[in-house]
N, C-alpha and C positions, 0 to 999 in steps of 0.2 A: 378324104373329102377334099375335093382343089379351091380352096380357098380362093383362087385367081377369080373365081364364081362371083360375082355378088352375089346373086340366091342364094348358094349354100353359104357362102359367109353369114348371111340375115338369119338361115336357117339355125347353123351355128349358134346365132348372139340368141336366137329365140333358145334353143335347148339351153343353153345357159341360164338365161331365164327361169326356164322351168327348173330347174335343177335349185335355183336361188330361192323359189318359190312365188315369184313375180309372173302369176300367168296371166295378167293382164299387159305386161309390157310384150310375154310372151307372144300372146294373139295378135299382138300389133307389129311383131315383128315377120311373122311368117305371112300375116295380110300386105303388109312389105312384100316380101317373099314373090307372092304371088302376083301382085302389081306390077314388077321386074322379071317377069317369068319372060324366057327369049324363046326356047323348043319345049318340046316335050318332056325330057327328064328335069328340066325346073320346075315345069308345072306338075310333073308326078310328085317329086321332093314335098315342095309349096303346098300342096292338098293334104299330102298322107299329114302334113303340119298342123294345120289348119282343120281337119277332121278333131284331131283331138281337144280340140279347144272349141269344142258347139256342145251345148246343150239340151239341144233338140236333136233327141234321135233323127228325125228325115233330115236335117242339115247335116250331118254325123254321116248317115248315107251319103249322104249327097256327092258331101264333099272324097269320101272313101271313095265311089265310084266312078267320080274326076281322076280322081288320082290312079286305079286301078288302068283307067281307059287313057291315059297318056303313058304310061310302064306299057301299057299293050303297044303305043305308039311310038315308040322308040327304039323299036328294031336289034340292039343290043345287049349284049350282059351286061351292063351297068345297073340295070334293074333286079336281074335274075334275083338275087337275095332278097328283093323288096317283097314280091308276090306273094309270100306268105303272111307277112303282116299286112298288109293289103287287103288280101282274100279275110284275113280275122278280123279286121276295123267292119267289112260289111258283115261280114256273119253276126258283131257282137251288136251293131247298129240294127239289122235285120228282127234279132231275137231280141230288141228292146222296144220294135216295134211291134214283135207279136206272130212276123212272119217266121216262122219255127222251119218252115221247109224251105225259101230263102238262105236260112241263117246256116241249115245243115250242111246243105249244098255248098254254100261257101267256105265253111269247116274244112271238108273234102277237099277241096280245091286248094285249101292253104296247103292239108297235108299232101296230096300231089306236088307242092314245090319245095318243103319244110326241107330238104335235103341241098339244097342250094345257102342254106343259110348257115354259115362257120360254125363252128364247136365254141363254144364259149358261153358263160349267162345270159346274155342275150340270147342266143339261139335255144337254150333249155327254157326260158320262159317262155317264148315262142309256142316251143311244144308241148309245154302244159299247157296253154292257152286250148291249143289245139287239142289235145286229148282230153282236156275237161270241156272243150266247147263240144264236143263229138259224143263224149259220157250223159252232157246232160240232156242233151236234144235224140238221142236215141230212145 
């Protein structure tokens, strides 16, 4: 992460945050985030952030699909790893609204890029994410 960033620094201080269990200092740090956002991979970072912190599934969407449509917009690999959690933040937003073929579809979609994303826990929860988002909607 290039800390030289202030987004991902904000970002940074917000996952800390969450990690602390402060998810209201967290929300306010990625809405930060996104205030500061300069191009497109701040504001894909700031969203996929910021998604997880709504309550409301169509906010939830919402803000997933910001974030999916500036990774689309940024032309490089710096995102490639993102697309798959991406594609699950809509699919699980999707299937909390009911939209089942939505939510499949985006499933699909994560597992088309799941292969971008390193070896390590993060990446195995990824893909359980994905193969039980795919198990239950089949």
């Amino acid at each position: 992460m290039d800390l030289d960033n202030p987004v991902l620094r904000l970002c940074q201080d917000g996952m800390r945050a969450e990690a602390e269990e402060r998810p209201a200092d967290a929300r306010a740090l990625f809405e930060q985030a996104w205030a500061r956002r300069t191009d497109d991979y701040d504001a894909c970072v700031a969203a996929h952030y910021l998604a997880r912190h709504q309550d409301d599934p169509e906010e939830m969407l919402r803000w997933n699909q910001a974030a999916l449509r500036h990774a689309e917009a940024v032309g490089d690999d710096r995102v490639a790893a993102f697309h798959p959690s991406l594609h699950v933040g809509v699919a699980m937003a999707n299937e909390r609204l009911g939209n089942m073929v939505a939510a499949r579809a985006a499933f699909e979609r994560a597992a088309e890029h799941v292969d971008a994303v390193p070896a390590g826990a993060y990446g195995e929860l990824l893909r359980a994410a994905i193969v039980e988002g795919l198990r239950r909607l089949s």
